[in-house]
Legacy VTK file of the C-alpha trace (Angstrom):
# vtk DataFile Version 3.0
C-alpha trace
ASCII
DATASET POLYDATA
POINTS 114 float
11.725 6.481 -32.214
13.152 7.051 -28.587
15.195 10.437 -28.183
19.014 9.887 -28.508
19.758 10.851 -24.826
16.517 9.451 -23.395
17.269 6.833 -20.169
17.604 3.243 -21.310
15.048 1.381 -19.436
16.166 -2.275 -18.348
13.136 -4.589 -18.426
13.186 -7.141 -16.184
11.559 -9.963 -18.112
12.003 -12.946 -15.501
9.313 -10.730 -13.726
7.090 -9.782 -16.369
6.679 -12.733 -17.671
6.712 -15.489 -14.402
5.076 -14.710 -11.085
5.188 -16.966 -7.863
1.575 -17.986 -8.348
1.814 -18.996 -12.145
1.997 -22.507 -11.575
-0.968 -22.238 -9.666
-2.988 -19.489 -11.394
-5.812 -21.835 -12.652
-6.353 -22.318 -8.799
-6.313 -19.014 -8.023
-8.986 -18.126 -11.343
-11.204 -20.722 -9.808
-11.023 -19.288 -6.415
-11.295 -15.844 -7.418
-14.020 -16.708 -9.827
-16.411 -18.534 -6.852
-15.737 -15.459 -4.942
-17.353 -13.115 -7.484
-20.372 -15.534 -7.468
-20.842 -14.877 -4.023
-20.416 -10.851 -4.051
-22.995 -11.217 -6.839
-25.073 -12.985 -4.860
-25.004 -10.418 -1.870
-25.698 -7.952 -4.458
-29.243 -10.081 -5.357
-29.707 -10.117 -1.263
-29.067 -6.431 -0.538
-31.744 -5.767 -4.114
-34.108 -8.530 -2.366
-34.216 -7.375 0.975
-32.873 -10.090 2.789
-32.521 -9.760 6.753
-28.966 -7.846 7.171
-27.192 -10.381 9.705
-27.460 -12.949 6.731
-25.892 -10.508 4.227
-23.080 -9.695 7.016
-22.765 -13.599 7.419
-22.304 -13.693 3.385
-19.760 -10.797 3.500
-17.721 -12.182 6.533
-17.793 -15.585 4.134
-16.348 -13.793 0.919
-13.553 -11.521 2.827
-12.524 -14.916 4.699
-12.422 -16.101 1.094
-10.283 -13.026 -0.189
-8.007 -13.630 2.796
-7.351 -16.980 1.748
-6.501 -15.984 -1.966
-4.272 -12.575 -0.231
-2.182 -15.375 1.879
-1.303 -18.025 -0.539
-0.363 -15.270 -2.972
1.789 -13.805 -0.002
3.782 -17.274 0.281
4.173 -17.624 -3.529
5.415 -14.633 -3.620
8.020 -15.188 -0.547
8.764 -18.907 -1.985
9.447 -17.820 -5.561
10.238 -13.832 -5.639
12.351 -13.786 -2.066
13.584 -16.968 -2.605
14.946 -15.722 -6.397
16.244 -12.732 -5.367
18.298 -14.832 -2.454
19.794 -16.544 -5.646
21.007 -13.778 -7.362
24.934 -14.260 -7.438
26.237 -10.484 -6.811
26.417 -9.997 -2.900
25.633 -6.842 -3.200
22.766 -6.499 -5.948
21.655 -9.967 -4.024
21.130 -7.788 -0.683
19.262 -5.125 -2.582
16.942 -7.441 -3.829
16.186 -9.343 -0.801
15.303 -6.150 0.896
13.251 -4.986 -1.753
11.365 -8.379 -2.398
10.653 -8.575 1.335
9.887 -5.125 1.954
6.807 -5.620 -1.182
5.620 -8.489 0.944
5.510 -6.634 4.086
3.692 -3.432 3.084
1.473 -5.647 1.180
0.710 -7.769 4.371
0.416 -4.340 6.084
-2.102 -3.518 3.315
-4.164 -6.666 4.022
-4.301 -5.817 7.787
-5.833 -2.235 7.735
LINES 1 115
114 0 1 2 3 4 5 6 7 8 9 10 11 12 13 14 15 16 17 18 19 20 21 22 23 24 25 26 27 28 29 30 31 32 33 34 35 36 37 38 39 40 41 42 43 44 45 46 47 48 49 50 51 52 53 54 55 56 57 58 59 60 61 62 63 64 65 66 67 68 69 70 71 72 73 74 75 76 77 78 79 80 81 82 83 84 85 86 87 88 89 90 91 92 93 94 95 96 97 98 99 100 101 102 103 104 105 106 107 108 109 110 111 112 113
């Protein structure tokens, strides 16, 4: 039982329930799902012993992989999340949301490029 003058907390179900990538998220599973294969299978090279330049090559392999994964969840996210809030019919609360939405994708593309 919530507290009689405790906040009312809006939950934005549109967003908790459907992301950008949903419609593709059995792609992205796949993807995601190869890629722990191969860090598994530098894990067996590192326990082997295997000569380090071929480890780095598997590494460089998986990150490109990651990378791949990071960018087409950084479009969905501008095609379906930026793209929504752009729809939103109040000017104002429309503006907000833009900013926001494309502020998320730009720290997260910062993230991705430290």
């Amino acid at each position: 039982m919530s507290h009689p003058d405790a906040p009312i907390i809006e939950v934005d179900l549109e967003r908790a329930t459907h992301h950008g990538y949903t419609s593709n998220k059995d792609a992205y599973l796949k993807r995601l799902k190869r890629i722990e294969g191969q860090v598994r299978g530098i894990a067996r090279m590192v326990e082997d012993d295997k000569y380090c330049i071929d480890i780095l090559t598997q590494i460089a392999a998986a990150t490109k992989a990651l990378h791949a994964v990071s960018l087409g969840l950084v479009e969905e996210h501008i095609g379906h999340c930026v793209v929504g809030a752009a729809s939103e019919p109040n000017p104002e609360a429309r503006a907000e949301q833009i900013d926001a939405k494309v502020k998320e994708a730009t720290d997260a593309i910062g993230r991705l490029l430290r």
